[in-house]
TORPA-4810 file (N, C-alpha, C, O; in nm, 3 decimals):
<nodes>
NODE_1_0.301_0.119_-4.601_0.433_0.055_-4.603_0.456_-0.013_-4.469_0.452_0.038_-4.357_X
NODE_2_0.483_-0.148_-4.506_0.470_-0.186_-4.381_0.663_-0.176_-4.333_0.758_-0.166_-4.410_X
NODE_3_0.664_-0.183_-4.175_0.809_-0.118_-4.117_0.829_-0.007_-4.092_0.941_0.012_-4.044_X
NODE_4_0.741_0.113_-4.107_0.727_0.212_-4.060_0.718_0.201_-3.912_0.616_0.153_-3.864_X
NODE_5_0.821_0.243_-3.831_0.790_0.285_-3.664_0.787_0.436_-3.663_0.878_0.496_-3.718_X
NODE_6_0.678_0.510_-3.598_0.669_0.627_-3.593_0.618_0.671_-3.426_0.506_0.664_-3.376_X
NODE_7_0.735_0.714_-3.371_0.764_0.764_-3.271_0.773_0.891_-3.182_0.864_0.956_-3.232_X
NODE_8_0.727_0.953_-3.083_0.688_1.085_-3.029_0.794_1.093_-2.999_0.835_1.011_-2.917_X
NODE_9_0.888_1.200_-3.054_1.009_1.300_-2.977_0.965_1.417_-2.919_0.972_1.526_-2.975_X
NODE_10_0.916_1.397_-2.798_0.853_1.578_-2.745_0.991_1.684_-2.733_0.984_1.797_-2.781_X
NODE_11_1.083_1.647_-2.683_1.208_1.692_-2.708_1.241_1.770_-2.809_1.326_1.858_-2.796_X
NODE_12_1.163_1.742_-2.949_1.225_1.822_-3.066_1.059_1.890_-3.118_1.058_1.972_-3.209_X
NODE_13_0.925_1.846_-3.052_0.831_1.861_-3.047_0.778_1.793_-3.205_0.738_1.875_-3.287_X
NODE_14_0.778_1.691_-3.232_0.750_1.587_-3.368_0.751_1.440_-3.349_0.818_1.392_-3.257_X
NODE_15_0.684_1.366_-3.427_0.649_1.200_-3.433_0.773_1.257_-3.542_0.809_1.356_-3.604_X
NODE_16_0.804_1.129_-3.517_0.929_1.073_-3.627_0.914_0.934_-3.676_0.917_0.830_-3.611_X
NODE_17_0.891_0.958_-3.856_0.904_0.818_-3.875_1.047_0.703_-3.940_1.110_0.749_-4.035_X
NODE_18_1.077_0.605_-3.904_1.198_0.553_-3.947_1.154_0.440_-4.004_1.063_0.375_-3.953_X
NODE_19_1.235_0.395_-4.151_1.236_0.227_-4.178_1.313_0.203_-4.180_1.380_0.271_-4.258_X
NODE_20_1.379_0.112_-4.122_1.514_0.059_-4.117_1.621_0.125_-4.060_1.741_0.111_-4.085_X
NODE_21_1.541_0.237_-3.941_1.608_0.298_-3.896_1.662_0.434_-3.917_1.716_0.501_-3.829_X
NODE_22_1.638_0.483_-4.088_1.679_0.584_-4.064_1.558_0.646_-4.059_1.451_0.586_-4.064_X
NODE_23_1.574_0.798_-4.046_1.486_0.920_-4.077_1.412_0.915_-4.200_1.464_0.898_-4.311_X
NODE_24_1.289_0.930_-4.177_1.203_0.880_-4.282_1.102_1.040_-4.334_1.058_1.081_-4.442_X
NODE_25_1.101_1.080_-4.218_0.945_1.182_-4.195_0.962_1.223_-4.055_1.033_1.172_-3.967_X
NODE_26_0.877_1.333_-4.051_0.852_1.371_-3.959_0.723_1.463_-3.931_0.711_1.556_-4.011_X
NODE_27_0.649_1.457_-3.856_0.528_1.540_-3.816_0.559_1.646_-3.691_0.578_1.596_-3.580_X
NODE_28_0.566_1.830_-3.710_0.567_1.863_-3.581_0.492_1.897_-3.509_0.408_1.946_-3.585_X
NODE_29_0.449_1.911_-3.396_0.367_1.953_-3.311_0.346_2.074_-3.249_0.449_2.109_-3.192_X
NODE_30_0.251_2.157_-3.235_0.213_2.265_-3.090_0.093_2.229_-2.983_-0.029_2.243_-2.997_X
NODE_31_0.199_2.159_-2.826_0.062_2.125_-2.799_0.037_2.229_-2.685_0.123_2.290_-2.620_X
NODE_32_-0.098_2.237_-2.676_-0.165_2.373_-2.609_-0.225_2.310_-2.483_-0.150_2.214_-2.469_X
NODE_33_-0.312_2.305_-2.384_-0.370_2.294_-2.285_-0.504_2.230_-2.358_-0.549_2.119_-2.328_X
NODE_34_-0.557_2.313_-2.455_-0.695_2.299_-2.500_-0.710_2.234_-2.678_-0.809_2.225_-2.751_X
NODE_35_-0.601_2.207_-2.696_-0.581_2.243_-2.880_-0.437_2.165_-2.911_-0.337_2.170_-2.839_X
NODE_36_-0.449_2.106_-3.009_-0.299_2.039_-3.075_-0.305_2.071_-3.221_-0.372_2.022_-3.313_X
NODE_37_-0.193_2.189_-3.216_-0.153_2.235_-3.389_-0.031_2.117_-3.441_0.079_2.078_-3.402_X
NODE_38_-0.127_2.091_-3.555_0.013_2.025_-3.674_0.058_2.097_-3.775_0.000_2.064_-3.879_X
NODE_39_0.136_2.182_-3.790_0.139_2.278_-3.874_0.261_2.225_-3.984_0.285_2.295_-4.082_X
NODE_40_0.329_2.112_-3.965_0.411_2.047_-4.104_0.425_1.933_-4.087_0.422_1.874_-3.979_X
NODE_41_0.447_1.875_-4.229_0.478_1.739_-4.206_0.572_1.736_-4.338_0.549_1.794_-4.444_X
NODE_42_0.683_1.654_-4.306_0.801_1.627_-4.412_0.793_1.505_-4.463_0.694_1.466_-4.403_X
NODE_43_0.830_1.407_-4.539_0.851_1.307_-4.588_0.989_1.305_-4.682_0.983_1.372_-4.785_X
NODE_44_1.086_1.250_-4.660_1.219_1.229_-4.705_1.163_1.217_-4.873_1.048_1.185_-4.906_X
NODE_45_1.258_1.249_-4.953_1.191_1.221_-5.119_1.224_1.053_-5.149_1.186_1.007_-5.256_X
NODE_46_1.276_0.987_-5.076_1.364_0.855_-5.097_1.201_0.797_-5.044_1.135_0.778_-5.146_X
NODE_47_1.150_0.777_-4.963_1.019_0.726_-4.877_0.888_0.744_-4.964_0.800_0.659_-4.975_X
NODE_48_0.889_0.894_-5.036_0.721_0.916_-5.072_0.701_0.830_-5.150_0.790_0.771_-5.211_X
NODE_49_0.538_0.804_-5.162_0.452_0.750_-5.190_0.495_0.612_-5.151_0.507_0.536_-5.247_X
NODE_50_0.523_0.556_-5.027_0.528_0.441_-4.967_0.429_0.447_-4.824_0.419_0.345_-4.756_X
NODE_51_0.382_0.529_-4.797_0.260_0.528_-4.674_0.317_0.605_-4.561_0.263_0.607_-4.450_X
NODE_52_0.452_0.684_-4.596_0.528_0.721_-4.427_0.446_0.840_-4.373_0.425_0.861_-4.253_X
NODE_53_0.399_0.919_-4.480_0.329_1.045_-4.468_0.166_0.965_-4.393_0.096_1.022_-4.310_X
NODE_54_0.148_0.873_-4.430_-0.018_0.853_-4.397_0.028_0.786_-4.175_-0.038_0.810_-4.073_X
NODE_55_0.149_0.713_-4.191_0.154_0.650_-4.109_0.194_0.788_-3.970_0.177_0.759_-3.852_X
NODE_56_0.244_0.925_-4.010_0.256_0.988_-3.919_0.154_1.059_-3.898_0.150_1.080_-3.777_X
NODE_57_0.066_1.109_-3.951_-0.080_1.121_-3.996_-0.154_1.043_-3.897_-0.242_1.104_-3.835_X
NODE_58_-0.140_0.952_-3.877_-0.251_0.856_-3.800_-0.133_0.873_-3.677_-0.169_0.959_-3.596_X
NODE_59_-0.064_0.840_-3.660_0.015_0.848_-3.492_0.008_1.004_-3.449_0.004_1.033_-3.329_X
NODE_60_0.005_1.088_-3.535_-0.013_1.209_-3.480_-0.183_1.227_-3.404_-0.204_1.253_-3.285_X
NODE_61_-0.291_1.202_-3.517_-0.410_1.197_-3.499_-0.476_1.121_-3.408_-0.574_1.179_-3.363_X
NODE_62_-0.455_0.987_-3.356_-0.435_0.877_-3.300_-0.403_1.023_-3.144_-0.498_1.089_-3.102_X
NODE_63_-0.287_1.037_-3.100_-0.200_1.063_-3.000_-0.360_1.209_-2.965_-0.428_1.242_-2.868_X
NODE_64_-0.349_1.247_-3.106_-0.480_1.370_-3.021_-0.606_1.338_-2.935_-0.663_1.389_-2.839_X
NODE_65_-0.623_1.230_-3.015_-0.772_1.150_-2.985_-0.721_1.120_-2.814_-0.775_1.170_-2.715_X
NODE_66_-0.645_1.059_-2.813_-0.568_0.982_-2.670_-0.604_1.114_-2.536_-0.672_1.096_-2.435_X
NODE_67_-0.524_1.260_-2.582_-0.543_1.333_-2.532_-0.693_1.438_-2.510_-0.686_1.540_-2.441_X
NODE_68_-0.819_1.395_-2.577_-0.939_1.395_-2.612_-0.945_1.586_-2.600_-1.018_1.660_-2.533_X
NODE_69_-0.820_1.619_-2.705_-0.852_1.840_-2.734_-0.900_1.782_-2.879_-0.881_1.673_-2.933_X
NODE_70_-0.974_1.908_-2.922_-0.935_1.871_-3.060_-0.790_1.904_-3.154_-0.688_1.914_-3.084_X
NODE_71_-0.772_1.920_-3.294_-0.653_1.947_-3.361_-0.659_2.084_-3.468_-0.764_2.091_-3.532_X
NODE_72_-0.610_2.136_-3.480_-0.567_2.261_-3.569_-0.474_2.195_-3.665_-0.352_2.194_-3.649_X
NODE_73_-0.556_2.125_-3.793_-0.441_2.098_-3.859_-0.402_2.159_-3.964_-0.442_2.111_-4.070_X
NODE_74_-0.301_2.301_-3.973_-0.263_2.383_-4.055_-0.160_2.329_-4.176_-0.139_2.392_-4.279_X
NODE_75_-0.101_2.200_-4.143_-0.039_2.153_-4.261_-0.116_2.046_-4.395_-0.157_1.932_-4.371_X
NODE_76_-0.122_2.092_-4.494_-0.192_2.068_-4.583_-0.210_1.916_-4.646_-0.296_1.877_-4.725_X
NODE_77_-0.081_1.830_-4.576_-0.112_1.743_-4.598_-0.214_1.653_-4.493_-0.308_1.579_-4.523_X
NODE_78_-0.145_1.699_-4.329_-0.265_1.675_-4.261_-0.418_1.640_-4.252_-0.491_1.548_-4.214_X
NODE_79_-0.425_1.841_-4.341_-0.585_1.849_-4.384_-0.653_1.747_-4.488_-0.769_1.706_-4.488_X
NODE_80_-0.509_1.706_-4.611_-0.608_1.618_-4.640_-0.585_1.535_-4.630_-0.662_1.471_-4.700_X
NODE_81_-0.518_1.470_-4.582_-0.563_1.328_-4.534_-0.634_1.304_-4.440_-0.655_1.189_-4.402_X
NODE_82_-0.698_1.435_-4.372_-0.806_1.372_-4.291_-0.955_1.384_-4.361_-1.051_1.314_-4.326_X
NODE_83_-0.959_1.494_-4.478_-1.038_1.447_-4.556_-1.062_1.299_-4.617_-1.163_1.230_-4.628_X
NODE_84_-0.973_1.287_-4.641_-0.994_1.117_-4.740_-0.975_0.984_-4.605_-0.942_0.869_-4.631_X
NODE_85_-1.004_1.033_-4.471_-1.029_0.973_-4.364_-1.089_0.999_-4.291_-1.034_1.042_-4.190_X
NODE_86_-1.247_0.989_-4.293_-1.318_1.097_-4.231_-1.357_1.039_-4.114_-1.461_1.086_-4.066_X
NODE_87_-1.277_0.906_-4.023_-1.315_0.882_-3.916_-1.244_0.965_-3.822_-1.284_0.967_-3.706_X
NODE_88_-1.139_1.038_-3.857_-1.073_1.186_-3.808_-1.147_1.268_-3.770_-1.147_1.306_-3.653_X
NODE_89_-1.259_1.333_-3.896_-1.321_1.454_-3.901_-1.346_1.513_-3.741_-1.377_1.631_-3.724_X
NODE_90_-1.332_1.444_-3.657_-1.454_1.455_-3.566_-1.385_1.494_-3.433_-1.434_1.520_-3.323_X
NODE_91_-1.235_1.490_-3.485_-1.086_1.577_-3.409_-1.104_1.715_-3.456_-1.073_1.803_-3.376_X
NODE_92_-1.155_1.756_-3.591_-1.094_1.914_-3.626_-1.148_2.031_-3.562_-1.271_2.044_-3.570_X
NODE_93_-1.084_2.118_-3.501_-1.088_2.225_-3.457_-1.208_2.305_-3.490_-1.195_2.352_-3.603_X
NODE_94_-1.338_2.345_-3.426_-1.426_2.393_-3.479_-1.427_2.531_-3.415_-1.403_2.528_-3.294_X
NODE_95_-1.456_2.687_-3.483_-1.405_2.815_-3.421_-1.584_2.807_-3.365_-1.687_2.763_-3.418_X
NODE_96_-1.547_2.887_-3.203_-1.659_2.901_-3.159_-1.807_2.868_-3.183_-1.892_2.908_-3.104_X
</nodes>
């Protein structure tokens, strides 16, 4: 969807996405020293299936890469959309 701005509020610890300004979505964050957990992601019911969920998805994923930890992504939509984007894969959290 194009008009999606999706924006880092560390303040409330979440990317936030808006079209037209309002509240669209939101992705939250835990960031660690070594590790960045995404453990939810919302999408307003008025927005889904218009791309807001994919577009915080990539600004979240995007922002990890930037910070070069990998990601713990415990929210399920996260996980899969980084399945069905596997130039991600290569962020996910691998245990010892």
């Amino acid at each position: 969807m194009s008009g999606v701005e999706v924006v880092d509020v560390p303040e409330r610890k979440r990317f936030e996405a808006r079209v037209d300004g309002k509240l669209a979505g939101f992705a939250e964050y835990l960031r660690h020293d070594n590790l960045v957990v995404l453990p939810h992601t919302e999408v307003d019911s008025a927005f889904e299936g218009k791309g807001v969920g994919g577009a915080l998805a990539r600004a979240a994923l995007d922002d990890v890469r930037e910070r070069g930890v990998p990601v713990l992504a415990t929210c399920p939509f996260i996980a899969g959309w980084m399945q069905r984007h596997p130039e991600y894969l290569d962020l996910a959290y691998q245990k010892g």
